[in-house]
N, C-alpha and C positions, 0 to 999 in steps of 0.2 A: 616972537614969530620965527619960524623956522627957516633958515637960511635955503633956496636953491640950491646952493652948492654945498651943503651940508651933508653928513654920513645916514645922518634922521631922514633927512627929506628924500635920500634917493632910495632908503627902505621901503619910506609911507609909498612912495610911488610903484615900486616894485611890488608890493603888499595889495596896493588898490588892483592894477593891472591884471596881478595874477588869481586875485579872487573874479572880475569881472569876466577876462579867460574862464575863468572854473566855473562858473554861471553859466555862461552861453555854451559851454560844452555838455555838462549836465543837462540843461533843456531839451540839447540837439539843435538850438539857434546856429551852431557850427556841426554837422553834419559827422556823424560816424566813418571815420577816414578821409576826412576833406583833408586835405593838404593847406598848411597854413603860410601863408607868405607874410613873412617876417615886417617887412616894407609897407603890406598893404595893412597889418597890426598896430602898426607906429601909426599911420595915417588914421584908423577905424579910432584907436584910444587914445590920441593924441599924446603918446610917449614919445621915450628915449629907445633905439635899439636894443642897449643896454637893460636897461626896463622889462621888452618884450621877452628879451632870450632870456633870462632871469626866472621869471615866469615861467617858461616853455621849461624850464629845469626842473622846477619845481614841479608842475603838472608832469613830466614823463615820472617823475617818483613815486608820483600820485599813480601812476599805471592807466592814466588819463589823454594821455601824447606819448604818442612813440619817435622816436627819435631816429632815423634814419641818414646813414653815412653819404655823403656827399650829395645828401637830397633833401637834407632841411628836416621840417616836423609834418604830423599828421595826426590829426587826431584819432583817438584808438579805435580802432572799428570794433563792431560786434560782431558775435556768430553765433550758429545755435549750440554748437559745443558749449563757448562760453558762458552763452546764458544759462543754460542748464548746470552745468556744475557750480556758476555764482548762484544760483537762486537754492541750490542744494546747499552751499556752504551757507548764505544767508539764513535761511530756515532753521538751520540746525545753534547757530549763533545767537541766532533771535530768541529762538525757544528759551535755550539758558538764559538769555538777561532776562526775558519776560517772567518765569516761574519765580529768577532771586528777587524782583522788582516787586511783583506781588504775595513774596513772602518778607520783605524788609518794608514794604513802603508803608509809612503813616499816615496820619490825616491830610499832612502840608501836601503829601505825594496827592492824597485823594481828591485834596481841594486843587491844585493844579492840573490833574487828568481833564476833569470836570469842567474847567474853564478852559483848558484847551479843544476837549471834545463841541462844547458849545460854540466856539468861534469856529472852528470848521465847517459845523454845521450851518450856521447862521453866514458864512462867506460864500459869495455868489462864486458858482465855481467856474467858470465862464468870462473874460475878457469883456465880451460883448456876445447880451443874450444870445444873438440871433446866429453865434457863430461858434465853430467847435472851438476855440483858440484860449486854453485854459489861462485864468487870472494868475498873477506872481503871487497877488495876497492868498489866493485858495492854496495855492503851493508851498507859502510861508506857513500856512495853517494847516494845513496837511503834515507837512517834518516835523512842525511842534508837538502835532498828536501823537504820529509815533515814537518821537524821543520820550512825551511823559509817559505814555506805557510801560519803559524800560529805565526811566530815569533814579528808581531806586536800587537799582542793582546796585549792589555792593562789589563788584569786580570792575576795576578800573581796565584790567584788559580787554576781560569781555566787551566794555561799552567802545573802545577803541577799536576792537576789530570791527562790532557791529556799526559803528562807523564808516569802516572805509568798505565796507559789502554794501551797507544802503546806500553811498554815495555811487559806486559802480553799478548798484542794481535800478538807481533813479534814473538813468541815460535808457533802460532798456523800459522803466515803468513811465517815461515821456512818450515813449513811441507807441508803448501801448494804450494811450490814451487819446491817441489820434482816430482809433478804430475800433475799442472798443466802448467809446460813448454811450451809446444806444441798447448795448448787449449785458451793460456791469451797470448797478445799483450803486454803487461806491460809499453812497451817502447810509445805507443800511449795512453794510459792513459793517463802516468805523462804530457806527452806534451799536452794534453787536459785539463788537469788540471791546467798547465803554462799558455795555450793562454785565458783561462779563468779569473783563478786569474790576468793577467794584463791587461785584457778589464774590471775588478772591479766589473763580474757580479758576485754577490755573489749566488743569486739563482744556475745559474750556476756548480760554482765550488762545493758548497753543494749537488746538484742531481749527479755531478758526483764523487765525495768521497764517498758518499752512494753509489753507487754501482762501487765504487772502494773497499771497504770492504764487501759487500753485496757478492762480487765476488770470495772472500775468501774463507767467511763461506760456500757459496754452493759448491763448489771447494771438500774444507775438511768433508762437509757430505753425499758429494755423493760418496765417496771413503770410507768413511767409516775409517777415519786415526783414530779415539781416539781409538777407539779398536784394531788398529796396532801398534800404536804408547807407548802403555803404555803397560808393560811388568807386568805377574803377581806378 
């Protein structure tokens, strides 16, 4: 068993904290530009100081927290600048890993799309029917689907960058899921985008991620969320 006072156990700790931080940010569970108080962290994750700023290190790297001089942290806000030029470098990123993904992937790729496509589908997407408040499991099944889309790319940087754009671009695709419920299909997308990817047209699956993302940003600028969404 690993010692409390051990070099292992103050990583595992550090490692836990700062993934549960990177959750509740990505959600928006912690608010675009909310200001984080370090104190009330320790208290919510029942850490160490140490633990917490640790963490907050890690996420400003991630371009996830900003780090502010003799004013603590914050988490990153959004804008529509920002959005629009991440969702342009995301698309453009994407496109590549998606065409090498479906010119490298085999069977094992096709039998895993398939059974991630199917659990998405079959995941209630909803917390509770009766409310907009989406389930973590739909969201776990959600990233699965589109990582196996791209999972046969053979560019190890490619899947790295397209990493940290979908991770940035999920904070702006949580908020538009609050408002555009009722106006997006979602669930006929992704299945558009399965029956695609495994007829291997790549053109295809490319026009319709584009404006599988394209669907997003107009979503979130027609509402007008960066200006809601970031608190002064």
């Amino acid at each position: 068993m690993t010692s409390p006072r051990s070099p292992a156990y103050a990583r595992s700790l550090s490692e836990d904290v700062y993934q549960k931080l990177r959750r509740d940010i990505v959600s928006c569970r912690l608010s675009p530009g909310q200001k984080l108080n370090i104190n009330v962290l320790c208290a919510n994750y029942g850490v160490s100081l140490g633990a917490v700023r640790e963490a907050l290190s890690r996420l400003a790297s991630d371009d996830l927290v900003v780090a502010q001089a003799q004013r603590g942290f914050r988490v990153a806000p959004v804008s529509t600048a920002d959005l629009v030029d991440l969702m342009k470098a995301r698309t453009e990123i994407e496109s590549l890993c998606l065409r090498k993904s479906l010119a490298f992937g085999g069977v094992d790729w096709e039998a895993n799309l398939v059974a991630a496509g199917h659990r998405l589908l079959r995941t209630p997407k909803n917390a509770v029917p009766t409310e907009a408040t989406i389930s973590d499991e739909w969201e776990a099944a959600h990233d699965a689907f589109h990582l196996a889309l791209v999972a046969a790319c053979d560019s190890p940087w490619l899947l790295k960058l397209r990493a940290q754009l979908y991770t940035q671009a999920e904070r702006y695709r949580r908020l538009s899921m609050r408002m555009s419920a009722t106006r997006r299909n979602i669930a006929n997308e992704h299945q558009r985008l399965l029956k695609a990817a495994m007829g291997r047209d790549a053109k295809c699956v490319v026009d319709l991620m584009t404006r599988h993302l394209d669907a997003t940003t107009r979503y979130l600028l027609e509402a007008g969320t960066m200006e809601i969404a970031t608190p002064l």
